[in-house]
C-alpha positions in Angstrom: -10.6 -25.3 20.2 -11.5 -24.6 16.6 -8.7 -21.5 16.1 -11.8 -19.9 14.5 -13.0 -16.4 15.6 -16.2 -15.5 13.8 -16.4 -12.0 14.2 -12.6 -11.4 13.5 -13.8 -13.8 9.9 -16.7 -11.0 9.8 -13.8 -8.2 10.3 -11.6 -9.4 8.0 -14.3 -9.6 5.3 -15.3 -6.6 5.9 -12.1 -4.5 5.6 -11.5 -6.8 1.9 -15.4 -7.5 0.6 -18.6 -5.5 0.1 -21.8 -6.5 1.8 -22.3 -8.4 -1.6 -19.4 -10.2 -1.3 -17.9 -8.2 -4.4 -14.3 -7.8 -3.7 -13.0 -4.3 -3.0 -9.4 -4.6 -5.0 -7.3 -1.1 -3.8 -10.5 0.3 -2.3 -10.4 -1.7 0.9 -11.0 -0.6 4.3 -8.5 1.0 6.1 -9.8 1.8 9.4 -7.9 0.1 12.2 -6.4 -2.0 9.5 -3.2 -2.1 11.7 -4.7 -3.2 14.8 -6.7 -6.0 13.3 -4.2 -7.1 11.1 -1.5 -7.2 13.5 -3.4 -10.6 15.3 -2.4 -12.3 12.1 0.4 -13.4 14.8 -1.7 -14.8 17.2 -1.8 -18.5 16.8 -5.2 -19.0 18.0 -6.8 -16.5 15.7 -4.8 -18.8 12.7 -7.7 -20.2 11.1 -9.8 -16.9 11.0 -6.2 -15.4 8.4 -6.6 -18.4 6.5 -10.3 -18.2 6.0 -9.6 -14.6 4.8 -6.1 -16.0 3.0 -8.5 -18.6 0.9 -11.1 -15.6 -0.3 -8.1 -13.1 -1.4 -6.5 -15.9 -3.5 -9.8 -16.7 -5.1 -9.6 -13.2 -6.5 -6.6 -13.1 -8.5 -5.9 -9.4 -8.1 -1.7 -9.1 -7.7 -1.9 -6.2 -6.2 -2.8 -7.1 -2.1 -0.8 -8.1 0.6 -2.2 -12.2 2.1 -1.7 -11.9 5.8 0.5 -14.3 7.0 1.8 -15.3 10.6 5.5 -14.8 9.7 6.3 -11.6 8.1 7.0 -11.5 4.3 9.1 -7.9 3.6 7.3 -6.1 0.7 10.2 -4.7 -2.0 8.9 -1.9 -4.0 11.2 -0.3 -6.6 11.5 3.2 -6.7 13.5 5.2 -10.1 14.2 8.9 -9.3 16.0 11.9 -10.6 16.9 14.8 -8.5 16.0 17.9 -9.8 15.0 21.9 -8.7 11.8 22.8 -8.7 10.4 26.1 -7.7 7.7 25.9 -4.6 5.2 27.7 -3.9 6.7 31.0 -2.3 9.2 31.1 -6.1 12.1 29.7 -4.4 14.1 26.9 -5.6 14.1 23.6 -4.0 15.3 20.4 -4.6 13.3 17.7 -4.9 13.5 14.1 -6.1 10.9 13.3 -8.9 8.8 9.6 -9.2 9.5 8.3 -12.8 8.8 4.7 -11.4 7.1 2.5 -8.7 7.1 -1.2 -9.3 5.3 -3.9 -7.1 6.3 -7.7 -8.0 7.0 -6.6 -11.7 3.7 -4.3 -11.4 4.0 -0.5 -12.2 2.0 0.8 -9.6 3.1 4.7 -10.0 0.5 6.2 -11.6 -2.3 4.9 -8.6 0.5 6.4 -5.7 0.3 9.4 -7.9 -3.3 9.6 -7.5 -2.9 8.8 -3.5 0.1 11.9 -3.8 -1.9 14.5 -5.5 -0.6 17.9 -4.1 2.7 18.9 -2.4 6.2 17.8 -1.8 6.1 14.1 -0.2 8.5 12.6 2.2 9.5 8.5 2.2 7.6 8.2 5.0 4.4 9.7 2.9 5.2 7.6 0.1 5.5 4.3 2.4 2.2 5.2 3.9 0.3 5.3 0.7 2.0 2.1 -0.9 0.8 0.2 2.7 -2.6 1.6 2.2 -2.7 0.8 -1.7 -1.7 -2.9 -1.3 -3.7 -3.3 2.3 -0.1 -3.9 4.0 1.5 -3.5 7.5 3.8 -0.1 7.2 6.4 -1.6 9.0 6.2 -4.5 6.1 7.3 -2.2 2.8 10.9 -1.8 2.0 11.8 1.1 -0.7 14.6 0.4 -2.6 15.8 3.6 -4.4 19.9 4.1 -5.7 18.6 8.3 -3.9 17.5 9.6 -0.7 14.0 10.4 -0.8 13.3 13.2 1.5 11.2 15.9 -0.8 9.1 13.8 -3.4 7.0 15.0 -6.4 5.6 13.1 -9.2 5.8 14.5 -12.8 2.5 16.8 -13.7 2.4 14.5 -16.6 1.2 11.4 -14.8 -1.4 13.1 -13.5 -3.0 14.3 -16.5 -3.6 10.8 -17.3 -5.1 10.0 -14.3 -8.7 11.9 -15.5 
C-alpha cells in the first residue's frame, strides 16, 4: 500500500490552495479543518501530510502551521496591561488590553485585531482566532502571558491602522 489517499491530497489542497494553485497564505479554508487535519495521526494517511507538507514549504510564508504526525505545541507571546474601561451600559470594567502578539519572532497582533474587531474577548476567543490565523489544531497553541486573560480588548489605535 502506497500510504497515499488522493482525495484527502485533493482535501488538503483545497483547504491551503486556490483552484489555480495560488496559495491562500491566512485566507485558508477553515471548514472542518479540525476533522481533516486531525488524520495527520493516522499512519496510513502519512504520505497524503507530506505531499501537503512539501507544497506549504515551497511557499515560504512563516506564518502556517506544517501538519505533522507528532504534535509540535505552538508558543505565542502575549504582552498585556490591565486597565478599566467603561462598557457599553457606562459602567466600569476591567479588562486586559493586547499591546503584543508574537508568533516565532512574528508580530502578528494587528491581523488578531482584525479577527477581534468588536467586544470584550476571552482566552479562549483569542486562542480560536490565532488557530484559525495560522491554520492550527486549537488544542496545539499555548499562550504565554505574565496576566490572566479573561476580558480582552485591543487598543482602538491598532485598528485605525488596519484601513
Amino acid at each position: 500500500m502506497s500510504n497515499e489517499n488522493h482525495v484527502l491530497n485533493g482535501i488538503l489542497f483545497e483547504i491551503y490552495f486556490n483552484s489555480y494553485g495560488d496559495f491562500r497564505s491566512n485566507k485558508t479554508k477553515k471548514y472542518y479543518f479540525e476533522e481533516v487535519i486531525n488524520l495527520r495521526k493516522n499512519l496510513t494517511l502519512e504520505k497524503s501530510f507530506d505531499f501537503i507538507n512539501l507544497l506549504l514549504i515551497s511557499t515560504q510564508y512563516p506564518l502556517i502551521y506544517f501538519p505533522k504526525q507528532t504534535d509540535e505545541i505552538l508558543d505565542i507571546n502575549i504582552i498585556a496591561t490591565e486597565k478599566e474601561k467603561t462598557n457599553d451600559f457606562e459602567e466600569n470594567q476591567k479588562c486586559q488590553i493586547i499591546n503584543s502578539i508574537m508568533y516565532n519572532n512574528i508580530d502578528i497582533t494587528k491581523q488578531i485585531a482584525e479577527l477581534h474587531r468588536y467586544g470584550l474577548k476571552t482566552k479562549k476567543d483569542v486562542i480560536q482566532n490565532i488557530a484559525n490565523f495560522l491554520t492550527a489544531p486549537v488544542s496545539l497553541i499555548d499562550i504565554h502571558c505574565e496576566i490572566e486573560l479573561t476580558s480582552i480588548r485591543f487598543e482602538k489605535d491598532i485598528y485605525d491602522d488596519l484601513f
